[in-house]
LUMBA-13668 format. One record per residue (C-alpha): x, y, z; residue number from 1; chain. Coordinates in nm, 4 decimals. Layout:
# residues N
+----------+----------+----------+------+-------+
|        u |        v |        w | resi | chain |
+----------+----------+----------+------+-------+
|        X |        Y |        Z |  NUM |     A |
...
+----------+----------+----------+------+-------+
# end
This chain:
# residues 94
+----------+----------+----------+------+-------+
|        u |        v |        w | resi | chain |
+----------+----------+----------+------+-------+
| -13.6825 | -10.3036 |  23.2412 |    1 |     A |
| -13.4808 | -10.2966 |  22.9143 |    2 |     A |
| -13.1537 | -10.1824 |  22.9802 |    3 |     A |
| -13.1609 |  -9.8930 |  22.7294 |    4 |     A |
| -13.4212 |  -9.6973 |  22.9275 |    5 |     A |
| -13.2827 |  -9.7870 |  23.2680 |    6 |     A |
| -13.2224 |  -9.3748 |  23.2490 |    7 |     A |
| -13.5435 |  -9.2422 |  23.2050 |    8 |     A |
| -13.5571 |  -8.8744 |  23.3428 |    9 |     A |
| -13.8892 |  -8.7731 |  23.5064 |   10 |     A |
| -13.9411 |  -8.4464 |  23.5491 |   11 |     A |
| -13.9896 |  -8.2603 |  23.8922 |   12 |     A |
| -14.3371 |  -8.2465 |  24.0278 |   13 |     A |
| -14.4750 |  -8.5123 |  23.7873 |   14 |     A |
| -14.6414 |  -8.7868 |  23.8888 |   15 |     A |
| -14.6233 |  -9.1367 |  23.6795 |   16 |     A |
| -14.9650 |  -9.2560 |  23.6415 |   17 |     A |
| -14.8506 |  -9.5668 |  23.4459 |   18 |     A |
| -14.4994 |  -9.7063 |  23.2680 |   19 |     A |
| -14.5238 |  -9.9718 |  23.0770 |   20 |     A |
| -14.2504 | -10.1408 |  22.7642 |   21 |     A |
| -14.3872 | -10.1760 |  22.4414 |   22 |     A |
| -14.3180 | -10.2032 |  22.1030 |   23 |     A |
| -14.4427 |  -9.9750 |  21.8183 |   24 |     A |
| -14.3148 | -10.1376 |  21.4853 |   25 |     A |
| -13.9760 | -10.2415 |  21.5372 |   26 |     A |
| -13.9283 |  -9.9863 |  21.8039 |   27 |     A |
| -13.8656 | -10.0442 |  22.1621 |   28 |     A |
| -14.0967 |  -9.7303 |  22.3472 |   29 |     A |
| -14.1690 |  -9.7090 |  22.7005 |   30 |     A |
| -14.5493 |  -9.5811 |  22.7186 |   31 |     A |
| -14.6375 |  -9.3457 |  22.9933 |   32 |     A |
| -14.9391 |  -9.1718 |  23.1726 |   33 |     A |
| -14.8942 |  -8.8661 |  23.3647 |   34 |     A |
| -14.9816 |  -8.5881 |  23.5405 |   35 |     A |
| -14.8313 |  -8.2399 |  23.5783 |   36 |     A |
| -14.9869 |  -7.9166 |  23.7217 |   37 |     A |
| -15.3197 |  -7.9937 |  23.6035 |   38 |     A |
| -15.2533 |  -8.1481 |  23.3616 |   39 |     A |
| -15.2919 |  -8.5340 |  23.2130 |   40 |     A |
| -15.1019 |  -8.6450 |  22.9267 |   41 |     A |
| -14.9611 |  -8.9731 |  22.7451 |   42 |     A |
| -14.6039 |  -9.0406 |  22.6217 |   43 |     A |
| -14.4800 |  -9.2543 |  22.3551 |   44 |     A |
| -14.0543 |  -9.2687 |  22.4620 |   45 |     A |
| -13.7702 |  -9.3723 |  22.2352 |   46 |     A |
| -13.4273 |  -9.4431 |  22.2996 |   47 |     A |
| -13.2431 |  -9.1775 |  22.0245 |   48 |     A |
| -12.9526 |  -9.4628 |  21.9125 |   49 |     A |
| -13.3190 |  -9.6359 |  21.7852 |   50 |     A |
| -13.4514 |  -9.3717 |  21.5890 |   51 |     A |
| -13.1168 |  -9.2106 |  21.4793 |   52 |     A |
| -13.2599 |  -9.1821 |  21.0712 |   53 |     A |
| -13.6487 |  -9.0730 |  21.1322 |   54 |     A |
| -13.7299 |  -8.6926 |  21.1185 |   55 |     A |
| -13.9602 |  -8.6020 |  21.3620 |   56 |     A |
| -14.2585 |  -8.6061 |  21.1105 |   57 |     A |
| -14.1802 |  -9.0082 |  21.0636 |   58 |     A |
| -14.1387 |  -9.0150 |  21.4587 |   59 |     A |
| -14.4796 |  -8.8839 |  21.5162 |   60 |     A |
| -14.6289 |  -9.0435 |  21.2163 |   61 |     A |
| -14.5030 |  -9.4143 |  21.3951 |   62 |     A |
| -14.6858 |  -9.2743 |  21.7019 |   63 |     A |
| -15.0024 |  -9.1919 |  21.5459 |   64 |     A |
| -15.0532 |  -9.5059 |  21.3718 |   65 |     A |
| -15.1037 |  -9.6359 |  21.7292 |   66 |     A |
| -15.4946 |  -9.5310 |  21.6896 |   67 |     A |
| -15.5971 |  -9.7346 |  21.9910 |   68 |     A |
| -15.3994 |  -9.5143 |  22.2212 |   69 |     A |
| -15.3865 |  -9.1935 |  22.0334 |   70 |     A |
| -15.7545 |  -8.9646 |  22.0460 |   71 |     A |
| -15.8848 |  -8.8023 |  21.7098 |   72 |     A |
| -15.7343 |  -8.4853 |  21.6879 |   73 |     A |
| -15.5453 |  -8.4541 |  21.9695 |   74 |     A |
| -15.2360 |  -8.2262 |  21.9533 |   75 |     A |
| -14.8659 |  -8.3730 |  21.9636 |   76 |     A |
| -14.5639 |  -8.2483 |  22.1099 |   77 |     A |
| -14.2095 |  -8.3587 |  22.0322 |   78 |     A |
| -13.8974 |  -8.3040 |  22.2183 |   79 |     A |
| -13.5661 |  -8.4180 |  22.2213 |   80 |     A |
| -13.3347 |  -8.5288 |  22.4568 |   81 |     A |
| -13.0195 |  -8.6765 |  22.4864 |   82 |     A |
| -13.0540 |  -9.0278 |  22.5087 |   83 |     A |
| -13.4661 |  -8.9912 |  22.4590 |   84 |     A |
| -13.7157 |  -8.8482 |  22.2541 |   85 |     A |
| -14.0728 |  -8.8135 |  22.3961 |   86 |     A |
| -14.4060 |  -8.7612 |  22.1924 |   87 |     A |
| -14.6944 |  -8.6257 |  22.4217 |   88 |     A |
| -15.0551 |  -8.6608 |  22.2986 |   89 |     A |
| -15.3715 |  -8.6628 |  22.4538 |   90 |     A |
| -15.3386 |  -8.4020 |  22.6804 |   91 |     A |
| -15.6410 |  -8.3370 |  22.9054 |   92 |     A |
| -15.6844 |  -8.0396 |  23.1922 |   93 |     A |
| -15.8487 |  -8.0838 |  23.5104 |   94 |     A |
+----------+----------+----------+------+-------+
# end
């Protein structure tokens, strides 16, 4: 695993259905599938030193350019941390 996400939090009670390095652009991202209380999501991760100038519109904007992996019309989410920033998409409920 690169080095810069050896630190990857995951949160309490959710389960990591896959976790896999990629690139998006020049960007390293860790992509992730998961599932929390009913609910099944995917994760495009950055490491914050990486994106230090991009607002979170060009942040999410990177993301959605990734069509294959990203549904039509599905809602984002942004949050971030403090080494990470996380963009959630295509959530689902069982």
């Amino acid at each position: 695993m690169n080095e810069k996400f050896k630190d990857l939090p995951v949160e309490e009670d959710t389960q990591i259905i896959v976790s896999v390095e990629a690139k998006i652009e020049d960007y390293d991202v860790v992509y992730q599938k998961w599932h929390w209380d009913g609910i099944t999501a995917e994760s495009i991760i950055f490491f914050n030193d990486d994106i230090a100038e991009l607002t979170e519109d060009q942040i999410k904007n990177e993301v959605a350019l990734c069509t294959a992996m990203v549904k039509e019309n599905s809602q984002m989410t942004f949050k971030k941390g403090e080494k990470y920033t996380f963009v959630n998409f295509n959530f689902t409920t069982e």
